[in-house]
C-alpha positions as CSV (number, residue, x, y, z in Angstrom):
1,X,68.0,104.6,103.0
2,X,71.0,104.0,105.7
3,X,71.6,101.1,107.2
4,X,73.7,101.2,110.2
5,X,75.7,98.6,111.6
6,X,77.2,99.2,114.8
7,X,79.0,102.7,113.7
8,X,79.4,101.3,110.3
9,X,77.1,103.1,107.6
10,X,76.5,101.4,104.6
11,X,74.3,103.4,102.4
12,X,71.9,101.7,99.7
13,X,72.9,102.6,95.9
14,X,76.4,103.0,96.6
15,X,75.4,106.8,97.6
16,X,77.3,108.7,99.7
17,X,74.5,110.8,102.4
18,X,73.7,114.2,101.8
19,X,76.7,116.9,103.0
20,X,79.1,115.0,100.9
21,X,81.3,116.5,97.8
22,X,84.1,116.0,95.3
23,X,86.6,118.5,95.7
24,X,87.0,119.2,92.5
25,X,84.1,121.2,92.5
26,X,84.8,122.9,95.7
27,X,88.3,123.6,94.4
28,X,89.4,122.4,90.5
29,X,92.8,124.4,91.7
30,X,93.9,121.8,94.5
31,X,96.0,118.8,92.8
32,X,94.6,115.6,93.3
33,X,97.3,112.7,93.4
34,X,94.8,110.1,94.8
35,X,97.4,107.3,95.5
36,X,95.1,104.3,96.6
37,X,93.6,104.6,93.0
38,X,96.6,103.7,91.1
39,X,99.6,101.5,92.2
40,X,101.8,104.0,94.0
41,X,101.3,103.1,97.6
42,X,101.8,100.6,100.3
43,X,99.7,97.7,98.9
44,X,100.9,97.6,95.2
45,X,97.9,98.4,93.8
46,X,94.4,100.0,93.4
47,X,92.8,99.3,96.6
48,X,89.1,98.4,97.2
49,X,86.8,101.0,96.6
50,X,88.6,103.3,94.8
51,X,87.0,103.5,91.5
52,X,87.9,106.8,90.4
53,X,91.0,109.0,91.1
54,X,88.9,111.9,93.0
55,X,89.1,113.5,96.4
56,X,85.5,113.3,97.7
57,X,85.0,114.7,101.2
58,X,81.9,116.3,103.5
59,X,81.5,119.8,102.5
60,X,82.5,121.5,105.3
61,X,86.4,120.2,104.9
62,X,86.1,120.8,101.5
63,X,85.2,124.0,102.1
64,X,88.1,124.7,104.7
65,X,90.5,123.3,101.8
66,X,89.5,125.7,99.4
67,X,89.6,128.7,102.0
68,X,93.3,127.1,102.6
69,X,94.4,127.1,99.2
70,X,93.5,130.9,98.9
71,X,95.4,131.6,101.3
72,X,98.9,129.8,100.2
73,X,98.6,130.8,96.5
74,X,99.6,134.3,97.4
75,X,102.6,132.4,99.1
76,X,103.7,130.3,95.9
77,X,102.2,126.7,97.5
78,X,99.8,124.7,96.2
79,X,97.9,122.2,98.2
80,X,98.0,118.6,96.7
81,X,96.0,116.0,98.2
82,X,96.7,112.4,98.5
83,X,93.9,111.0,99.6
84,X,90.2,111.6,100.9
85,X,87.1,109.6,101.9
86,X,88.4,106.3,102.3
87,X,85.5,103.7,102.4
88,X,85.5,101.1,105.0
89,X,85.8,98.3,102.3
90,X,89.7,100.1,101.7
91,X,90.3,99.8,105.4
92,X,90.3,96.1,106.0
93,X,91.8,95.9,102.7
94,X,95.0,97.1,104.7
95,X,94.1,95.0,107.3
96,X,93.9,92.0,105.2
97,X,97.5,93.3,103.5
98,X,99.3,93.5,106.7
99,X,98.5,90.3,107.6
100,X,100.2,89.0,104.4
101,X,103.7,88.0,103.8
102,X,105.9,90.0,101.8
103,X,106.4,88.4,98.1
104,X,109.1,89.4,95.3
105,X,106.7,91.8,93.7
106,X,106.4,94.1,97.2
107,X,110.2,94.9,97.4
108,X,109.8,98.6,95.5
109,X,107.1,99.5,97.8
110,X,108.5,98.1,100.5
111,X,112.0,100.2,99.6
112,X,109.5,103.2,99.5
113,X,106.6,103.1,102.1
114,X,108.6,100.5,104.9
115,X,111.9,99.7,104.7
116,X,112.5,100.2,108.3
117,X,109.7,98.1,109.7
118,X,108.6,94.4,109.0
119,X,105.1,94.3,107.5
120,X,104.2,91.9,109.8
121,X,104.2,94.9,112.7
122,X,102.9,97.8,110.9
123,X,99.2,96.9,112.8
124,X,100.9,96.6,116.5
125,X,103.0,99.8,116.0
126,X,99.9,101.5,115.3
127,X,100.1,102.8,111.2
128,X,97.6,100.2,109.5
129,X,94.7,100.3,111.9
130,X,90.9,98.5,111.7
131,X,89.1,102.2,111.4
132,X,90.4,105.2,110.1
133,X,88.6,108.9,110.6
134,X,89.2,109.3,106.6
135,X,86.0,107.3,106.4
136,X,84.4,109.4,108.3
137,X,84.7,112.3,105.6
138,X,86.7,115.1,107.1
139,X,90.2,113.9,107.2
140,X,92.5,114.4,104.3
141,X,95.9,113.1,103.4
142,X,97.9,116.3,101.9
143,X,101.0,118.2,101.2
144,X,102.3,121.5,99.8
145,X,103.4,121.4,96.4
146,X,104.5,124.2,94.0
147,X,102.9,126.8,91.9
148,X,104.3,124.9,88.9
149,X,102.8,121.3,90.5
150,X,106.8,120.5,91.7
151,X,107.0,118.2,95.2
152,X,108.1,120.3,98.1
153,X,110.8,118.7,101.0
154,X,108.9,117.7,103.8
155,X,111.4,115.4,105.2
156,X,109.5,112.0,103.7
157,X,107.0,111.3,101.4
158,X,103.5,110.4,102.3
159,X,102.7,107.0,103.7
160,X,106.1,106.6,105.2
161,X,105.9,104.1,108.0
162,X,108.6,105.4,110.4
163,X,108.6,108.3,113.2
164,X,110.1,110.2,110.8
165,X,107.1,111.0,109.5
166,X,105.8,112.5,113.1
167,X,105.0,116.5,112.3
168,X,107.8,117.2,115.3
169,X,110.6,115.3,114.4
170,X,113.6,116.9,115.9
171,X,115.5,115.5,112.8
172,X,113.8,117.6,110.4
173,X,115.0,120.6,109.9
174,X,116.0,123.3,107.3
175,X,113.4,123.7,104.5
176,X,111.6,120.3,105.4
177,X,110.7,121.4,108.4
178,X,109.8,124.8,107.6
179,X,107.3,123.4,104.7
180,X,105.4,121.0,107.2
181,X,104.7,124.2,109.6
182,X,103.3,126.1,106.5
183,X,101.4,123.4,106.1
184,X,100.5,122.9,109.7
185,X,99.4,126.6,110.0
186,X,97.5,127.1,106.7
187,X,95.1,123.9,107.4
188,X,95.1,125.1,111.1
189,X,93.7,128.3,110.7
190,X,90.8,127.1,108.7
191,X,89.8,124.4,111.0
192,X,92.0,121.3,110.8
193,X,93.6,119.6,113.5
194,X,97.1,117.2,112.5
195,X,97.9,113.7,113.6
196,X,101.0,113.8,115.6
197,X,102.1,110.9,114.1
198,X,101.8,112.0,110.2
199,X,102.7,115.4,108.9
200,X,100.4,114.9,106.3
201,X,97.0,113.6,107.9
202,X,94.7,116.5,109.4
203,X,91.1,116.0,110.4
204,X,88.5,119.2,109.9
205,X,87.0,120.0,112.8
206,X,83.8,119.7,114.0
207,X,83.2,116.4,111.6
208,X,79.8,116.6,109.8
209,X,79.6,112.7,110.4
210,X,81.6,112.2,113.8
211,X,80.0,108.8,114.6
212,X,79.9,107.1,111.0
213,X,82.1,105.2,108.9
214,X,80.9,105.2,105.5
215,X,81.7,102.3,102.8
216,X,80.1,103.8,99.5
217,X,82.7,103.6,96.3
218,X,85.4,106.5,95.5
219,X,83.4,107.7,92.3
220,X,81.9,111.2,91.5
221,X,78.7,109.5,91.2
222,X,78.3,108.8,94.3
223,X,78.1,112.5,95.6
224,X,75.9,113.5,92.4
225,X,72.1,113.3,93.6
Protein backbone atom coordinates (compact mmCIF):
# COMPACT_ATOMS: atom_id res chain seq x y z
CA UNK A 1 0.00 0.00 0.00
CA UNK A 2 1.10 3.82 -0.72
CA UNK A 3 0.15 6.41 1.09
CA UNK A 4 0.57 9.70 -0.33
CA UNK A 5 0.95 12.95 1.21
CA UNK A 6 0.93 15.84 -0.87
CA UNK A 7 3.84 14.57 -3.33
CA UNK A 8 5.38 12.79 -0.47
CA UNK A 9 5.17 8.82 -0.79
CA UNK A 10 5.59 6.98 2.14
CA UNK A 11 5.26 3.40 1.50
CA UNK A 12 3.99 0.78 4.24
CA UNK A 13 6.84 -1.96 5.32
CA UNK A 14 9.61 0.30 4.64
CA UNK A 15 9.29 -1.04 0.92
CA UNK A 16 10.41 0.79 -1.82
CA UNK A 17 7.45 0.46 -4.95
CA UNK A 18 7.91 -1.77 -7.74
CA UNK A 19 10.65 -0.39 -10.56
CA UNK A 20 13.17 0.10 -7.91
CA UNK A 21 16.85 -1.63 -7.59
CA UNK A 22 20.16 -1.83 -5.99
CA UNK A 23 22.85 -1.20 -8.24
CA UNK A 24 24.83 -3.66 -7.31
CA UNK A 25 22.89 -6.02 -9.10
CA UNK A 26 22.43 -3.95 -12.20
CA UNK A 27 26.24 -3.31 -12.09
CA UNK A 28 28.65 -5.16 -9.13
CA UNK A 29 31.46 -3.30 -11.43
CA UNK A 30 30.40 0.46 -10.51
CA UNK A 31 32.19 1.53 -7.07
CA UNK A 32 29.91 2.49 -4.53
CA UNK A 33 31.35 5.17 -1.99
CA UNK A 34 27.92 5.92 -0.37
CA UNK A 35 29.05 8.96 1.72
CA UNK A 36 25.73 9.75 3.76
CA UNK A 37 26.26 6.19 5.26
CA UNK A 38 29.39 6.70 6.98
CA UNK A 39 30.85 10.01 8.45
CA UNK A 40 32.60 11.53 5.38
CA UNK A 41 30.24 14.23 4.43
CA UNK A 42 28.73 17.55 5.27
CA UNK A 43 26.89 16.59 8.49
CA UNK A 44 29.54 14.46 10.42
CA UNK A 45 27.86 11.57 10.34
CA UNK A 46 25.51 8.77 9.06
CA UNK A 47 22.50 10.55 8.18
CA UNK A 48 18.88 9.38 8.57
CA UNK A 49 17.82 6.68 6.54
CA UNK A 50 20.88 5.36 5.46
CA UNK A 51 21.04 1.98 6.90
CA UNK A 52 23.17 0.27 4.50
CA UNK A 53 26.08 1.53 2.27
CA UNK A 54 24.22 0.69 -1.21
CA UNK A 55 23.23 2.66 -4.21
CA UNK A 56 19.59 1.80 -4.68
CA UNK A 57 17.94 3.58 -7.68
CA UNK A 58 14.66 3.02 -10.28
CA UNK A 59 15.74 0.58 -12.82
CA UNK A 60 15.71 2.48 -15.62
CA UNK A 61 18.84 4.89 -14.26
CA UNK A 62 20.36 1.92 -13.10
CA UNK A 63 20.18 0.54 -16.23
CA UNK A 64 21.58 3.72 -18.05
CA UNK A 65 24.59 3.52 -15.38
CA UNK A 66 25.53 0.15 -16.35
CA UNK A 67 25.21 0.97 -20.18
CA UNK A 68 27.58 4.01 -19.10
CA UNK A 69 30.13 2.09 -17.45
CA UNK A 70 30.53 -0.20 -20.61
CA UNK A 71 31.19 2.27 -22.37
CA UNK A 72 34.18 4.06 -20.20
CA UNK A 73 35.90 0.81 -19.35
CA UNK A 74 37.28 0.62 -22.79
CA UNK A 75 38.49 4.19 -21.85
CA UNK A 76 40.36 3.23 -18.43
CA UNK A 77 37.41 5.09 -16.18
CA UNK A 78 35.41 3.70 -13.76
CA UNK A 79 32.23 5.20 -12.62
CA UNK A 80 32.00 5.59 -8.72
CA UNK A 81 28.94 6.67 -7.17
CA UNK A 82 28.49 8.72 -4.23
CA UNK A 83 25.21 8.62 -3.55
CA UNK A 84 21.67 7.37 -4.78
CA UNK A 85 18.00 7.30 -3.52
CA UNK A 86 17.98 9.62 -0.79
CA UNK A 87 14.81 9.18 1.42
CA UNK A 88 12.89 12.19 2.36
CA UNK A 89 13.70 11.48 6.19
CA UNK A 90 17.78 12.35 4.93
CA UNK A 91 16.47 15.61 3.40
CA UNK A 92 15.19 17.47 6.36
CA UNK A 93 17.97 15.91 8.12
CA UNK A 94 20.00 18.63 6.15
CA UNK A 95 17.54 20.96 6.69
CA UNK A 96 17.55 20.44 10.32
CA UNK A 97 21.72 20.58 10.05
CA UNK A 98 21.83 23.81 8.35
CA UNK A 99 19.90 25.42 10.67
CA UNK A 100 22.40 24.45 13.44
CA UNK A 101 25.41 26.28 14.65
CA UNK A 102 28.71 25.22 13.92
CA UNK A 103 30.40 23.33 17.11
CA UNK A 104 34.19 22.27 17.59
CA UNK A 105 33.55 18.79 16.28
CA UNK A 106 32.34 20.33 12.59
CA UNK A 107 35.69 22.17 11.86
CA UNK A 108 37.20 19.02 9.55
CA UNK A 109 34.05 18.96 7.56
CA UNK A 110 33.62 22.31 7.47
CA UNK A 111 37.64 22.66 6.14
CA UNK A 112 36.28 20.01 3.52
CA UNK A 113 32.68 20.41 2.32
CA UNK A 114 32.36 24.65 3.25
CA UNK A 115 35.10 26.57 4.11
CA UNK A 116 34.02 29.39 1.92
CA UNK A 117 30.44 29.73 3.04
CA UNK A 118 28.85 30.14 6.64
CA UNK A 119 26.56 27.18 7.34
CA UNK A 120 24.09 29.42 8.28
CA UNK A 121 23.57 30.35 4.33
CA UNK A 122 24.02 27.17 2.65
CA UNK A 123 19.88 26.98 2.46
CA UNK A 124 19.51 30.73 0.90
CA UNK A 125 22.34 30.16 -1.59
CA UNK A 126 20.51 27.35 -2.85
CA UNK A 127 22.91 23.93 -1.92
CA UNK A 128 20.89 22.33 1.15
CA UNK A 129 17.31 22.49 -0.20
CA UNK A 130 13.77 21.09 1.49
CA UNK A 131 13.31 18.44 -1.65
CA UNK A 132 15.86 16.97 -3.60
CA UNK A 133 15.10 14.83 -7.14
CA UNK A 134 17.54 11.97 -5.52
CA UNK A 135 14.38 11.02 -3.71
CA UNK A 136 12.67 10.67 -6.51
CA UNK A 137 14.98 7.65 -7.74
CA UNK A 138 16.69 8.70 -10.88
CA UNK A 139 19.37 11.15 -9.81
CA UNK A 140 22.80 9.98 -8.82
CA UNK A 141 25.75 11.62 -7.21
CA UNK A 142 28.98 10.30 -9.20
CA UNK A 143 32.41 10.65 -10.53
CA UNK A 144 35.05 8.98 -12.70
CA UNK A 145 37.47 7.03 -10.95
CA UNK A 146 40.28 4.79 -12.26
CA UNK A 147 40.59 1.25 -13.50
CA UNK A 148 42.67 0.53 -10.35
CA UNK A 149 39.64 2.36 -8.03
CA UNK A 150 42.34 5.74 -7.85
CA UNK A 151 40.24 9.40 -7.53
CA UNK A 152 40.41 11.29 -10.80
CA UNK A 153 40.97 15.54 -10.75
CA UNK A 154 37.73 16.99 -11.21
CA UNK A 155 38.59 20.26 -9.86
CA UNK A 156 36.73 19.57 -6.23
CA UNK A 157 35.54 16.80 -4.48
CA UNK A 158 31.85 16.01 -4.20
CA UNK A 159 29.64 17.97 -1.98
CA UNK A 160 31.78 21.07 -2.23
CA UNK A 161 29.60 24.04 -1.50
CA UNK A 162 31.18 26.72 -3.73
CA UNK A 163 30.65 27.62 -7.58
CA UNK A 164 33.56 25.92 -8.09
CA UNK A 165 31.85 23.01 -8.15
CA UNK A 166 29.45 24.36 -11.26
CA UNK A 167 30.18 21.72 -14.40
CA UNK A 168 31.37 25.19 -16.39
CA UNK A 169 33.65 26.77 -14.24
CA UNK A 170 35.99 28.84 -16.34
CA UNK A 171 38.57 28.13 -13.58
CA UNK A 172 38.81 24.58 -14.34
CA UNK A 173 40.89 23.62 -16.68
CA UNK A 174 43.61 21.11 -17.74
CA UNK A 175 42.81 17.47 -16.77
CA UNK A 176 40.02 18.56 -14.29
CA UNK A 177 38.16 19.85 -16.69
CA UNK A 178 38.68 17.40 -19.26
CA UNK A 179 37.52 14.51 -16.72
CA UNK A 180 34.15 16.36 -15.88
CA UNK A 181 33.28 16.48 -19.84
CA UNK A 182 34.02 12.57 -20.00
CA UNK A 183 31.88 12.45 -17.46
CA UNK A 184 29.30 14.83 -18.82
CA UNK A 185 29.27 12.98 -22.21
CA UNK A 186 29.32 9.31 -20.99
CA UNK A 187 26.04 9.81 -18.62
CA UNK A 188 24.67 12.07 -21.49
CA UNK A 189 24.52 9.72 -24.01
CA UNK A 190 22.70 7.26 -22.05
CA UNK A 191 20.06 9.51 -20.86
CA UNK A 192 21.20 11.75 -17.97
CA UNK A 193 20.80 15.35 -17.80
CA UNK A 194 23.59 17.37 -15.21
CA UNK A 195 22.85 20.04 -12.64
CA UNK A 196 24.61 23.16 -13.66
CA UNK A 197 25.43 23.84 -10.39
CA UNK A 198 27.23 20.31 -9.51
CA UNK A 199 29.56 18.41 -11.78
CA UNK A 200 28.63 15.45 -10.13
CA UNK A 201 24.72 15.35 -9.80
CA UNK A 202 22.87 14.10 -13.08
CA UNK A 203 19.17 13.11 -13.22
CA UNK A 204 18.09 10.08 -15.75
CA UNK A 205 15.64 11.13 -17.93
CA UNK A 206 12.35 10.48 -18.24
CA UNK A 207 12.02 9.67 -14.25
CA UNK A 208 10.06 6.43 -13.60
CA UNK A 209 8.55 8.34 -10.46
CA UNK A 210 8.55 12.13 -11.67
CA UNK A 211 5.89 13.27 -9.07
CA UNK A 212 7.03 11.26 -5.82
CA UNK A 213 9.32 11.60 -3.14
CA UNK A 214 9.89 8.47 -1.49
CA UNK A 215 11.04 7.95 2.33
CA UNK A 216 11.67 4.11 2.63
CA UNK A 217 15.23 3.14 4.37
CA UNK A 218 18.69 2.87 2.29
CA UNK A 219 18.75 -1.07 2.70
CA UNK A 220 18.76 -3.84 0.04
CA UNK A 221 15.71 -5.08 1.66
CA UNK A 222 13.81 -2.70 0.78
CA UNK A 223 14.05 -3.34 -3.11
CA UNK A 224 13.86 -7.31 -2.45
CA UNK A 225 10.05 -8.38 -2.95
Amino acid sequence: MTVVVGVLAVLAGGAAPPGFAALREVDPSIHQDMRYAGARNFTGGVVDGYEEPVCLLARPAAEALRRAQRGLLPRGYSLRVYDCYRPQRAVDRFVRWAGEPDGPGDLEAKAEFYPNVERGRLIPEGYIAEKSGHSRGSTVDVTLETLSGGEVDMGTAFDFFDPLSHTDDPRIGGAARAHREVLGRALSAQGFVNLPEEWWHFTFKPEAFPDSYFDFPVAVAAVRP
